[in-house]
LOZA-445260 format. One record per residue (C-alpha): x, y, z; residue number from 1. Coordinates in Angstrom, 2 decimals. Layout:
// LOZA-445260
<atom <X,Y,Z>,NUM>,
...
//
This chain:
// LOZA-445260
<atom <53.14,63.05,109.86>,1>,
<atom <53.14,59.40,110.86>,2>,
<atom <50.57,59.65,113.65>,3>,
<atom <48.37,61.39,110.74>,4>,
<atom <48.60,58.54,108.47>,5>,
<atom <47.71,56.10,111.71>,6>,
<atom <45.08,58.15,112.22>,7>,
<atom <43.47,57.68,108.90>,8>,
<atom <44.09,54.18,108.67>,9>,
<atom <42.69,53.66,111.92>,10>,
<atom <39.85,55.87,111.07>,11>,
<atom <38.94,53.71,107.60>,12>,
<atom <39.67,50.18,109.39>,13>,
<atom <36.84,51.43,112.23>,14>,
<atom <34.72,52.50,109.44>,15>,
<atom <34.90,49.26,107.24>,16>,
<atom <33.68,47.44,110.58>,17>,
<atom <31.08,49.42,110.83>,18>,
<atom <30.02,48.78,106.85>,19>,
<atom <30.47,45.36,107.59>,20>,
<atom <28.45,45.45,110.40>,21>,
<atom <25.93,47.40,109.03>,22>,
<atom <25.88,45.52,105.85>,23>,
<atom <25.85,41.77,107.48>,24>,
<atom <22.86,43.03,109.90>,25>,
<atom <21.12,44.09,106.61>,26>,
<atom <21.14,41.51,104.73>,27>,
<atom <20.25,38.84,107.62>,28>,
<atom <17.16,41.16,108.22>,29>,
<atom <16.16,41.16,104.12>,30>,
<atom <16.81,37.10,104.14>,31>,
<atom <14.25,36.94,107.17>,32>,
<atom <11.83,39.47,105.49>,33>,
<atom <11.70,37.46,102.47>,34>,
<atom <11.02,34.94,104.28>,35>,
<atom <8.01,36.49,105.71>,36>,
<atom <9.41,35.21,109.04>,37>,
<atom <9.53,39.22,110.56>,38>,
<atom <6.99,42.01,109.05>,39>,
<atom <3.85,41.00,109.88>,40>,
<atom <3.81,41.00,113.54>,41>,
<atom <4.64,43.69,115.78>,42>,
<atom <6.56,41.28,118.36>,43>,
<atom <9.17,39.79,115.82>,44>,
<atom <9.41,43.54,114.68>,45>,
<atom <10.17,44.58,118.07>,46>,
<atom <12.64,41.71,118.71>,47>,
<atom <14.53,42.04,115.37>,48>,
<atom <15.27,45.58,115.93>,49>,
<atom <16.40,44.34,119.51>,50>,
<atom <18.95,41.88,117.78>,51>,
<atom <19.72,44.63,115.20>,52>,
<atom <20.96,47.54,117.88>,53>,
<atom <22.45,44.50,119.86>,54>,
<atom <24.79,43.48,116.49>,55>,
<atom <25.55,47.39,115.89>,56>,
<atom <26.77,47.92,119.49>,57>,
<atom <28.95,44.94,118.86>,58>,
<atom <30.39,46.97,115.85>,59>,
<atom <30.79,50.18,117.85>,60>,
<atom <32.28,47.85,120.75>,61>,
<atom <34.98,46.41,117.83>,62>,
<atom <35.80,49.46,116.31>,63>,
<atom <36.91,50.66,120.15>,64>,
<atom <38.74,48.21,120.31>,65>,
<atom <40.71,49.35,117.66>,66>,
<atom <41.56,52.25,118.00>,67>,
<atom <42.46,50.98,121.69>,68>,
<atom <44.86,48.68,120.08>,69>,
<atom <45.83,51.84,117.93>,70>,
<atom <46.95,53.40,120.93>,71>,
<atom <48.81,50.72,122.35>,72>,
<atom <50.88,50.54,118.65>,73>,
<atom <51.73,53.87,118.96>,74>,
<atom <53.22,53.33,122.92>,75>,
<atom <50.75,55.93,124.49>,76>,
<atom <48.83,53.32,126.54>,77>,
<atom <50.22,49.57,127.59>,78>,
<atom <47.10,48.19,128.94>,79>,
<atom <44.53,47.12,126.65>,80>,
<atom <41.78,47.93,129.92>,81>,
<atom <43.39,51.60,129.70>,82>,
<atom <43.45,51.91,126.67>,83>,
<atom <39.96,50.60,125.82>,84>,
<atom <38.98,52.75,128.68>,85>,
<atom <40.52,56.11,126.90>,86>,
<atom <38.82,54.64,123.60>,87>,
<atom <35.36,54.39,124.98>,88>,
<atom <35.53,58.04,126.26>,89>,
<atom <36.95,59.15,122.79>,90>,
<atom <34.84,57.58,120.11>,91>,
<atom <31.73,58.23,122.54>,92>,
<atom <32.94,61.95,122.28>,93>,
<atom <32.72,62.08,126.55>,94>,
<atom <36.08,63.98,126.26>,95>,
<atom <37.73,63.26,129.70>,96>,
<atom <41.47,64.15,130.11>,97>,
<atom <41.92,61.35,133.03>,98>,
<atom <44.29,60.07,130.62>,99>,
<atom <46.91,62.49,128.79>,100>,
<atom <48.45,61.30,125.57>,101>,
<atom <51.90,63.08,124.03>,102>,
<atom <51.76,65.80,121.73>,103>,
<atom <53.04,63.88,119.11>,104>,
<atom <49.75,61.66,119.30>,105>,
<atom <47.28,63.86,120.95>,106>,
<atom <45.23,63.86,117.28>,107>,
<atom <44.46,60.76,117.58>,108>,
<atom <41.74,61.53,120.25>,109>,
<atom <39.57,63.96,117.90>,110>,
<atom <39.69,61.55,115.10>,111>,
<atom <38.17,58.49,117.30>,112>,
<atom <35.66,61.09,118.10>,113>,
<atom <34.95,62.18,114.44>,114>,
<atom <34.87,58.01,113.89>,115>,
<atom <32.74,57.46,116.31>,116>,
<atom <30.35,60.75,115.49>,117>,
<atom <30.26,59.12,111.83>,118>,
<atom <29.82,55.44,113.11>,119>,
<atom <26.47,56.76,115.56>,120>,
<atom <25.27,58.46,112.59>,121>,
<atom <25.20,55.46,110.35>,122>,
<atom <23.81,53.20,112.98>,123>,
<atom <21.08,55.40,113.22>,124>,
<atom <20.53,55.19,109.41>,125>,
<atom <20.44,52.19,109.08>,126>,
<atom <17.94,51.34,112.39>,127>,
<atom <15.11,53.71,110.46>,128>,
<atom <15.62,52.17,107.52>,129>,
<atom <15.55,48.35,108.78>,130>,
<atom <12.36,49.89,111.48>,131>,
<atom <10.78,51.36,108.07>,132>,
<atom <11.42,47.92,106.25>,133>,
<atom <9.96,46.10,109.02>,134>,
<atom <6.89,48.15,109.45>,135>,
<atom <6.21,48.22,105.56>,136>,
<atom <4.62,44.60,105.35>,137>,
<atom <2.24,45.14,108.18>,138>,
<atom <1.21,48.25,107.41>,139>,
<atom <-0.09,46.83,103.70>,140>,
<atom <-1.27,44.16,105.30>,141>,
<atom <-3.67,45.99,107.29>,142>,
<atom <-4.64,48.62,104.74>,143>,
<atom <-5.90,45.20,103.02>,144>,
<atom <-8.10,44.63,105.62>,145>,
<atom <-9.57,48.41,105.67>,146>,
<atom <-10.33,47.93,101.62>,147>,
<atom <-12.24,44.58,102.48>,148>,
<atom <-14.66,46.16,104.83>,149>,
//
């Protein structure tokens, strides 16, 4: 019953990095669109979506890292490199039994991998709907042009 409640927290803190990822990236990218410093050139588009996948790797990469830490609390892995390692393979849903964890903890694995299915899923929300942002300005901008001619 304990390693079930671990497992949700750990589930929920991995998720609220990921909203707070997600959110932060967001809201940087609105700020710079109101700006009109990104929209109306394809290059800044390209390299803003660059920084934006780059920011929500760094969220997958922190979430890992705790559930690795998650592992260590619960005494199934003593290195943080191992248990990073076994982290990595769970939230990326890989599924390699290199490393075995006790019974008594063995759920732990299919929740990182529901966390991470869920976190992968967001990301990918959110990178169509900053790419759609993005692409909005320029788009008017040249359907301008085509009603000028």
């Amino acid at each position: 019953m304990v390693m079930v409640v671990v497992g949700i927290a750990v589930t929920l803190s991995a998720l609220v990095v990921q909203g707070v990822t997600s959110i932060l990236a967001v809201e940087a990218i609105s700020r710079l669109l109101a700006r009109r410093a990104v929209g109306a050139h394809i290059w800044s588009n390209a390299f803003t979506t660059l920084m934006l996948i780059v920011v929500l790797l760094a969220g997958h990469l922190a979430q890992m890292a705790v559930w690795a830490m998650a592992f260590m609390a619960a005494g199934e892995i003593t290195a943080f490199a191992s248990a990073f390692y076994h982290s990595v393979v769970n939230y990326t849903t890989l599924g390699y039994d290199d490393i075995v964890m006790s019974p008594r903890s063995r759920l732990l694995r299919p929740r990182e991998a529901v966390s991470g299915t869920l976190a992968f899923g967001w990301s990918t929300v959110v990178i169509v709907m900053v790419v759609v942002r993005l692409t909005r300005p320029r788009h008017r901008a040249q359907l301008r042009r085509g009603s000028r001619l």
